[in-house]
C-alpha positions in Angstrom: -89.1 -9.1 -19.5 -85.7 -7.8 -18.9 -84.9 -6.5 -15.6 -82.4 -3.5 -14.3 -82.0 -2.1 -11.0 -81.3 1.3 -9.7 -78.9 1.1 -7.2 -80.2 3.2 -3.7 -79.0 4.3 -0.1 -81.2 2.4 1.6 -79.1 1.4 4.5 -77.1 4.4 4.6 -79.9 6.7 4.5 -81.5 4.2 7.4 -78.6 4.9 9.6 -79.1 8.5 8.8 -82.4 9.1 10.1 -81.8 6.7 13.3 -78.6 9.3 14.7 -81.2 12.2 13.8 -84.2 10.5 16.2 -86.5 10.2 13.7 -89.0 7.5 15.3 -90.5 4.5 13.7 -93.6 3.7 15.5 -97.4 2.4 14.9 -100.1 4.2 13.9 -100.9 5.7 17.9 -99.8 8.9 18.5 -100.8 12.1 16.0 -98.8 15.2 16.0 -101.2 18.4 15.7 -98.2 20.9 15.9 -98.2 21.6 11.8 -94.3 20.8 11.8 -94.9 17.1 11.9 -95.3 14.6 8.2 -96.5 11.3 9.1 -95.6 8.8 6.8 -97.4 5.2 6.7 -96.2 2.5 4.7 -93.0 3.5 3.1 -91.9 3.9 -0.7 -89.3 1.3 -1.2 -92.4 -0.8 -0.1 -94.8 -0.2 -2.5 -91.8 -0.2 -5.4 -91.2 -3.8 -3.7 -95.1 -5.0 -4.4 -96.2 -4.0 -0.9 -99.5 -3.0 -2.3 -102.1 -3.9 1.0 -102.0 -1.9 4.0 -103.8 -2.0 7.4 -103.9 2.0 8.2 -107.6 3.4 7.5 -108.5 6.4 6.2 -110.1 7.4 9.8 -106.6 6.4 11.2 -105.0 9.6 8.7 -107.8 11.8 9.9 -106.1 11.6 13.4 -102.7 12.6 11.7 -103.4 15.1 9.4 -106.3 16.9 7.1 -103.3 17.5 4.2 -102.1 13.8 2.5 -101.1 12.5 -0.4 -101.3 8.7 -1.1 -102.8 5.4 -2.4 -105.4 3.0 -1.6 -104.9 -0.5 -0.7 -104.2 -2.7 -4.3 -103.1 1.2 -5.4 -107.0 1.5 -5.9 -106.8 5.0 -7.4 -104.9 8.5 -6.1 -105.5 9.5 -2.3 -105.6 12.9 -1.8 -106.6 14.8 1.6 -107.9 19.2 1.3 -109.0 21.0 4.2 -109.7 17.7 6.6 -111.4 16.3 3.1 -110.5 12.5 1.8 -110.8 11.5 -1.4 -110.1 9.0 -3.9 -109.3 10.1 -7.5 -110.2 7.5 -9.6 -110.6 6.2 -13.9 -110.5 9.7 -15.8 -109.7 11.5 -12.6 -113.2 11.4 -11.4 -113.2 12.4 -7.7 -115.1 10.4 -5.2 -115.0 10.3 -0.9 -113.0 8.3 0.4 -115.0 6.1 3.3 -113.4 5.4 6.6 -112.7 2.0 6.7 -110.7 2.1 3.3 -106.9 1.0 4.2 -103.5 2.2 2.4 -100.3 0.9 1.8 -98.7 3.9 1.7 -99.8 8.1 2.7 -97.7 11.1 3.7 -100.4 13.3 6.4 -99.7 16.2 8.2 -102.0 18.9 9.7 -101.6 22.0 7.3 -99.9 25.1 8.9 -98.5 27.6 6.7 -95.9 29.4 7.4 -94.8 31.4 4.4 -97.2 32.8 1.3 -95.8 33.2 -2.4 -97.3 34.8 -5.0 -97.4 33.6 -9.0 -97.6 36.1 -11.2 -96.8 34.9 -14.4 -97.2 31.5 -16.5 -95.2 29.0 -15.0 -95.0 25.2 -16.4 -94.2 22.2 -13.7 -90.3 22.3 -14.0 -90.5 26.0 -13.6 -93.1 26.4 -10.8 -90.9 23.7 -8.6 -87.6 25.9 -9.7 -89.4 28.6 -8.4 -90.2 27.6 -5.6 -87.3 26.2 -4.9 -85.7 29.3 -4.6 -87.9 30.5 -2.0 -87.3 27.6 0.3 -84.6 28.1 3.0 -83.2 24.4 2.7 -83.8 21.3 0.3 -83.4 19.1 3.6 -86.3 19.0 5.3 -90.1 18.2 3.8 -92.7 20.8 3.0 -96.4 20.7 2.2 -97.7 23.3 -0.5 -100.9 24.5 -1.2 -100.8 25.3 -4.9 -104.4 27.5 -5.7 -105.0 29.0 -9.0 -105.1 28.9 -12.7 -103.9 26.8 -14.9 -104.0 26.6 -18.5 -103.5 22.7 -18.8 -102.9 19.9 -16.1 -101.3 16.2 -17.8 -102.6 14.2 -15.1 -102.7 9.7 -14.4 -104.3 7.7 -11.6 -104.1 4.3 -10.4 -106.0 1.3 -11.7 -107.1 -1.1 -9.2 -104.8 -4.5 -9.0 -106.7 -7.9 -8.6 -105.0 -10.6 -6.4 -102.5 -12.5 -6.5 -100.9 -9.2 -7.5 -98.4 -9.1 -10.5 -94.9 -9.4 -10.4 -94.7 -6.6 -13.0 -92.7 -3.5 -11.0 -94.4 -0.9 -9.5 -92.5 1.4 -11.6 -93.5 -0.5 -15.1 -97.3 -0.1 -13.8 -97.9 3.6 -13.2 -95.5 4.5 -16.6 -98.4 2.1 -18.4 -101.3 3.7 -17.0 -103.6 5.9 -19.2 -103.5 10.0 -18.7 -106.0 12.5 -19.3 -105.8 16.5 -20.0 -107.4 19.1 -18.5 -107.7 23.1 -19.6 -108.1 26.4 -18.8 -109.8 25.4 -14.9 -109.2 26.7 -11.7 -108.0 24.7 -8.8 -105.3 23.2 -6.2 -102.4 21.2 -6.0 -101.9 19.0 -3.1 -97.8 19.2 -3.1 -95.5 16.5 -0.7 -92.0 17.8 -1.0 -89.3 15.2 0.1 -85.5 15.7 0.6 -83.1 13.6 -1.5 -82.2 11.0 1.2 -85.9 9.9 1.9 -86.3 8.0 -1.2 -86.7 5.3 0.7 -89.6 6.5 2.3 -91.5 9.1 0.5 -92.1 9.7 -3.2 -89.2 11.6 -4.2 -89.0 15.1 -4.7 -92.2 17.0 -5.4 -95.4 14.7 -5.6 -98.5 16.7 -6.4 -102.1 15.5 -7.1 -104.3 18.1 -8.5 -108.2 18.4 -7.4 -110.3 20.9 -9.5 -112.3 23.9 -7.5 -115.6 22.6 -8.5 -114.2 18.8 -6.5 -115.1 16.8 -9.9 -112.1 16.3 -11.3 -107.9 15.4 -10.3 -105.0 13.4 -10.7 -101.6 12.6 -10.0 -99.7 15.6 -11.6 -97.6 14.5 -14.7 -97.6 17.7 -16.2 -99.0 21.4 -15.6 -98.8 25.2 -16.3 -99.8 28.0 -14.2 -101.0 31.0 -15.2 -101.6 32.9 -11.5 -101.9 32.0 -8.5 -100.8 31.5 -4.6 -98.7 29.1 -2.8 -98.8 28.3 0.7 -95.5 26.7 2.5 -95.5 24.7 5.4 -92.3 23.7 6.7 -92.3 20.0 8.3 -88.7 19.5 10.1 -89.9 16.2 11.3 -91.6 13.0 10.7 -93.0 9.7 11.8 -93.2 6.6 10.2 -95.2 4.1 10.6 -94.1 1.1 9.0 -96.4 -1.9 7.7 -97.4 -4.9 9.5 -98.5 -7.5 7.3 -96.4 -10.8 5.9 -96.1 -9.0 2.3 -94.1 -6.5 3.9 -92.1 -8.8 6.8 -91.2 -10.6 3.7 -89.9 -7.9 1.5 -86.2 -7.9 0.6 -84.8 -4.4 1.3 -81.3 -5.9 0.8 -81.7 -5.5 -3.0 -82.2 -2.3 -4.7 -86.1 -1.9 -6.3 -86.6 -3.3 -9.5 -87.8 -1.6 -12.4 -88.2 -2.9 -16.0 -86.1 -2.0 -18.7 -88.8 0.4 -20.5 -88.8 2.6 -17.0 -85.1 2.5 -16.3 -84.6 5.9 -18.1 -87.9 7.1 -16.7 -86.0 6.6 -13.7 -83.0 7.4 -14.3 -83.5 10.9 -16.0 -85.8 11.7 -12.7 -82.4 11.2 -10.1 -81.1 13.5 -12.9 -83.7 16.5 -13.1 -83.4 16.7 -9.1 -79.5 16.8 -9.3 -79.2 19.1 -12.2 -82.1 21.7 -10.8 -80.9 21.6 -7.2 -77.4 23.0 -8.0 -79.2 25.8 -10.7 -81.1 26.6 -8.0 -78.7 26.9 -5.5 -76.1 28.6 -7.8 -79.5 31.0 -8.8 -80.1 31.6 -5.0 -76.6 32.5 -3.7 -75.9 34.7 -6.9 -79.5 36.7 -5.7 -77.7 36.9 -2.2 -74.6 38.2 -3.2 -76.3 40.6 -5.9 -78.2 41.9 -2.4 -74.4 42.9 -0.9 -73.1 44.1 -3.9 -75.9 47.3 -4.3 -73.7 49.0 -1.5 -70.6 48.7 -1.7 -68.8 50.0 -5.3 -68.4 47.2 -7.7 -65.2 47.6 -8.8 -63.5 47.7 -5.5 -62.3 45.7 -3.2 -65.7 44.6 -1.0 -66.6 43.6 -4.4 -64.3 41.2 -4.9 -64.1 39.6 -2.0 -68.0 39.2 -2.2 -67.1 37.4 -5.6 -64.6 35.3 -4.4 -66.5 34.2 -1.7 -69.3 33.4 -3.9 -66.9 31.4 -6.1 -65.9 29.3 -3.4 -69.1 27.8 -3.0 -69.3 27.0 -6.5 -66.1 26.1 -8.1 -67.5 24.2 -10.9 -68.6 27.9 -12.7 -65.7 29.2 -14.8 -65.9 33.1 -13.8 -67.8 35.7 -12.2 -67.7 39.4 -13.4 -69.3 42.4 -12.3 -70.2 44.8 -15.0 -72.0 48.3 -14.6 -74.3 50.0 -15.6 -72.9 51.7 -18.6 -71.3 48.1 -19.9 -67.9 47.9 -18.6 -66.8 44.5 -16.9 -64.8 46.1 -13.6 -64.2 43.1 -11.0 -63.0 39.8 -12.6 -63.1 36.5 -10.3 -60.7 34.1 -10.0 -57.5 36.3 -10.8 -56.7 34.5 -13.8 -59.6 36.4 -15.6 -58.4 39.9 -14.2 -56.7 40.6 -17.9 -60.4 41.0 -18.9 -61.0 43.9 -16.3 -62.2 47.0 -18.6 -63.6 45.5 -21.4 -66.9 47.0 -22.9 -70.1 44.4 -23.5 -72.5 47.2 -23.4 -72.8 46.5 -26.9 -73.8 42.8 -27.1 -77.0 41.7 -27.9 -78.1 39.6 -24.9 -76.7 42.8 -22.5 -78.9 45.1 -24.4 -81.6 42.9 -23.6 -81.1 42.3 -20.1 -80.5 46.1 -19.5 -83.7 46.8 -20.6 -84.8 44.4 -18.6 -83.4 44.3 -15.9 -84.4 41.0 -14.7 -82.9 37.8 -14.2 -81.6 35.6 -17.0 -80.1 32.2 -18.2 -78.7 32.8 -21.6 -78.3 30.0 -24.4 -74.5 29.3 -25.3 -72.5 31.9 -27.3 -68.5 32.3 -27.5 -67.4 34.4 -24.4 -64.8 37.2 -24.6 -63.0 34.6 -22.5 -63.0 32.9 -25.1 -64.7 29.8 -24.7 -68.5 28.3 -25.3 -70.4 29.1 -22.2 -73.7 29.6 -20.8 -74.1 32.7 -18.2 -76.5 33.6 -15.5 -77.0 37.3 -15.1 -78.4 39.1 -11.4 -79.4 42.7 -11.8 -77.6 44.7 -9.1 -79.3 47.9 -7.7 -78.2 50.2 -4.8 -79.8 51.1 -1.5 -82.1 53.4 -3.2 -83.3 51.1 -5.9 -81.0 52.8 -8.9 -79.9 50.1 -11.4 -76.0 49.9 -10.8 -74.8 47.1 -13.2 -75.2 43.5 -12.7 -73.2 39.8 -11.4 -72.9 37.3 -14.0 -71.7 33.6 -13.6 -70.2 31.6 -16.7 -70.1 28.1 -16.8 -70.2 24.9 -18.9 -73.0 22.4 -18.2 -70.2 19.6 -18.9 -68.0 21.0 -16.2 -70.7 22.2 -13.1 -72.4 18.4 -13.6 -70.0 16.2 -14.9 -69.3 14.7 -11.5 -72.7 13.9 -10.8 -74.3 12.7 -13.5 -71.4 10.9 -14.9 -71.9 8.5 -11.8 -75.4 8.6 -11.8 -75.0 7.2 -15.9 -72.8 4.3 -14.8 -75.3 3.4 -11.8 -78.2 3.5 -14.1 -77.0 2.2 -16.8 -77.9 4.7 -19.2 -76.9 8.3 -21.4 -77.7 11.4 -20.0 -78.2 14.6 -23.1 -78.7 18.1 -22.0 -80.2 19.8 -24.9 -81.3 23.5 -26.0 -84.6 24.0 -27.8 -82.7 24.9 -31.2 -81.0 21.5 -30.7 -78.0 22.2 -29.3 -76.5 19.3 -27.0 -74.8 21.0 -23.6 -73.9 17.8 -22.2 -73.6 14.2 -23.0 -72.4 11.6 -20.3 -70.5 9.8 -22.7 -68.7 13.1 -23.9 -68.8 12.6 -28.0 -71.6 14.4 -28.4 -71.4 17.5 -26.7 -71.3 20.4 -28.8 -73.3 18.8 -31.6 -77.3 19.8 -32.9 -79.2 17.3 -33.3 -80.9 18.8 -36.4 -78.1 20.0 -38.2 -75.0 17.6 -36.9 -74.2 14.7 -40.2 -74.1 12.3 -37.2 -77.7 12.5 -36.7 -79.3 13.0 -40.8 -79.6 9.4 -41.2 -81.5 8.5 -38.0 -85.3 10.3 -39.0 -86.8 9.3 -35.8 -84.7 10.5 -33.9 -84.7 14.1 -35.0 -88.2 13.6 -35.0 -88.5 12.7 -31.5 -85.7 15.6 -30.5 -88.8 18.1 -32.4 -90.9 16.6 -29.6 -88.8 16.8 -27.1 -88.6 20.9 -27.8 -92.4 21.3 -28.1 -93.2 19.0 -24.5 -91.6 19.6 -21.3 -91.5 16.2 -20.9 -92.2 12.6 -22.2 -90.8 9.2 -23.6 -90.5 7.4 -26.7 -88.3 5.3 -28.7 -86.1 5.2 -32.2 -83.9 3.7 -34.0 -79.9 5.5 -34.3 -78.4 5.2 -37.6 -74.6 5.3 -37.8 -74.3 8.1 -40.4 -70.2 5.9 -41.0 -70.9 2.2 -40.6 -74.9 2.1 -41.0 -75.3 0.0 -38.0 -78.3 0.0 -36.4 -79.3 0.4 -32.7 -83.0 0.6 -31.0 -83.0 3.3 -28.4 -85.6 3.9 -25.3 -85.7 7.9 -24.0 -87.0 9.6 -21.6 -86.8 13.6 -20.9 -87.9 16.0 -18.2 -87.0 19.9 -18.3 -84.5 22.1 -16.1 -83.7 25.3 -16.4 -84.2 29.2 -14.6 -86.0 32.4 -15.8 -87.6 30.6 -18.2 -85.0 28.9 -20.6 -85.7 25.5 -20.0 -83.6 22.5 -21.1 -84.4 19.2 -22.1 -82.5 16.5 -20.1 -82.6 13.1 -21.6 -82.3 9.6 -20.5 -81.5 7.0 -22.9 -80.6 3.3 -23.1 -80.0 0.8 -25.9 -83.2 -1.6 -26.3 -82.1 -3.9 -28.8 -83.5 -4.6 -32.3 
């Protein structure tokens, strides 16, 4: 079996955490306040074949009634609800957890909510985290969520039991290979571990949800989901504990090397590092675009607090191309940077997509058209209303996918070892790390006709949010062949959701 790595911050982030006083101790002292995540075992571990652990479940008790986790030989999902343990097992049948069953590796905090949100519409996985996202007041710190509702379907996995000695095979390569089961139309909760960027190390990244069904019979480790109504409650957890293993597997470990993973999971991976980079800045754009549509509804919006409002804004975010505020009856009045001020007066009343979001009047992500800047671009649209609630016009943001996350991805792509594709539902291609195919469909594009897996697989893509699979590219000019491994998650706001894909070059 070929063997990649994904190159980490280990150290760095190490160093990180030890000027911010975050403690490393043993598993003594339990922190009741609700602000507190204690972490046992740590993530790298596990990824590292750290799979026995010495904690007991009566040991999380005394840190939290909320966790998330695994059981020694990842025996099955561990999942904590209102002080309750249990272990979610083959087909995501749920059983108790007993006390003197050990882990390798839980996140446990005693659930305090702070802040409530309401879902009020259908939301899939991608587009409830975006969501919530938005509501959070920094990415930086971890936060428990209590996700209660309905859902339409739930894609869910859990852990098979390892026998010792324990395979070699990476952690990664195991839970990719392990069965998963569907659920429908059943009410229920999410148990939701959010954890910043620069805890990878420690803590699954990013959101890790297991699901437990209201009736207690069924659960998982979330793969998948959609929504249809429901509440969240937020806890925020500035700090956190650690309680690192003490056992030879893990005194032996090699934390000097990045993590293995096998060459099926690299884009798995790969495209996951991706989602969180590409979702973070939509959602951060998304949120300081709401702010500034907040100052805009009282001052005029084609005068000078205006634009200063708008150049402040594009400050933050100089990979968008423009911002323009337009009013009510259609006219574009306040152009930012100045180079765009030549547009100042022109009418889009008229176009389609501002009919629509006139009528509207909510918040939208269009598809790419051909500006009256004259260029292919993609915008994001606030509504803007004054003090008394009167719809005044609106703040839009144009950008290129291939300019706002270039940067980032590009480097993540040559750490990997892989090709990153944004790509619309109708087949369009936003981005592609290596650049040649960027402004191509995949259904319609010569470049593609010859390789019938693949546009089959791209079909698939569009119908599931997310997913792997394989094919075999056809050079449409020299015929040469090449066998591909993808993997592709969605991004996205207001509902248009992307598909971003990860893909390297298996071999024939």
């Amino acid at each position: 079996m070929r063997i990649r790595t994904i190159s980490t911050f280990a150290q760095a982030a190490l160093a990180i955490l030890l000027v911010a006083g975050i403690s490393f101790t043993g598993c003594t002292t339990a922190q009741g306040d609700g602000k507190t995540l204690f972490i046992t075992g740590t993530y790298g571990a596990i990824n590292r074949g750290v799979y026995d652990g010495s904690v007991t479940v009566a040991d999380l008790k005394r840190h939290g009634d909320f966790a998330l986790g695994t059981f020694s030989g990842i025996d099955g999902e561990l999942v904590a609800l209102n002080g309750t343990y249990y272990q979610i097992g083959a087909q995501g049948k749920i059983n108790l957890a007993e006390d003197t069953w050990t882990t390798p590796n839980a996140t446990v905090t005693f659930f305090k909510p702070d802040k409530v949100i309401t879902i009020s519409q259908p939301l899939g996985y991608q587009e409830l985290q975006s969501y919530l996202n938005g509501q959070l007041p920094t990415p930086n710190i971890f936060y428990a969520m209590k996700v209660t509702g309905k859902f339409d379907s739930i894609k869910a996995r859990s852990l098979t039991k390892l026998t010792k000695p324990y395979p070699s095979t990476p952690y990664s390569t195991i839970t990719q290979n392990e069965p998963t089961f569907d659920f429908s139309n059943l009410e229920g909760t999410l148990v939701v571990i959010v954890s910043p960027a620069y805890t990878g190390e420690l803590s699954y990244p990013g959101y890790h949800a297991h699901f437990i069904s209201s009736d207690g019979k069924y659960g998982g480790h979330v793969i998948d989901c959609r929504i249809t109504s429901g509440q969240v409650e937020v806890a925020s957890l500035p700090n956190f504990t650690v309680n690192l293993p003490q056992n030879s597997e893990f005194y032996k470990a090699d934390f000097t090397k990045s993590y293995a993973v096998s060459q099926s999971a690299v884009p798995a991976a790969a495209v996951t590092l991706a989602q969180n980079v590409i979702q973070a800045k939509l959602d951060l754009l998304d949120s300081d675009m709401s702010k500034a549509a907040g100052r805009l509804s009282s001052v005029p919006l084609n005068g000078p607090e205006a634009r200063q409002i708008l150049n402040e804004l594009y400050s933050q975010h100089p990979g968008i191309i423009d911002l323009v505020a337009t009013d009510a009856a259609g006219t574009m009045v306040t152009f930012v940077p100045d180079s765009y001020k030549i547009y100042e007066g022109r009418f889009v009343g008229g176009d389609e997509k501002m009919k629509n979001f006139n009528r509207d009047k909510e918040p939208v992500l269009s598809p790419m058209f051909r500006t009256v800047e004259g260029v292919d671009a993609l915008v994001i649209i606030w509504p803007v209303f004054s003090d008394k609630g009167e719809f005044k016009g609106s703040l839009s943001a144009l950008f290129r996918p291939d300019q706002l996350f270039s940067g980032e991805l590009e480097k993540l792509a040559g750490e990997s070892g892989v090709e990153f594709i944004i790509m619309q539902s109708d087949g369009l291609i936003l981005y592609n790390s290596g650049g040649a195919e960027t402004g191509k469909n995949l259904f319609t594009d010569p470049m593609y006709q010859s390789s019938a897996d693949l546009i089959a697989l791209g079909k698939t893509m569009v119908a599931q949010d997310s997913g792997s699979g394989s094919y075999t590219f056809i050079s449409h000019e020299t015929g040469k062949q090449a066998k591909k491994q993808a993997a592709w998650v969605s991004a996205g706001l207001h509902g248009t959701n992307w598909r971003l894909s990860a893909i390297t070059e298996s071999g024939l």
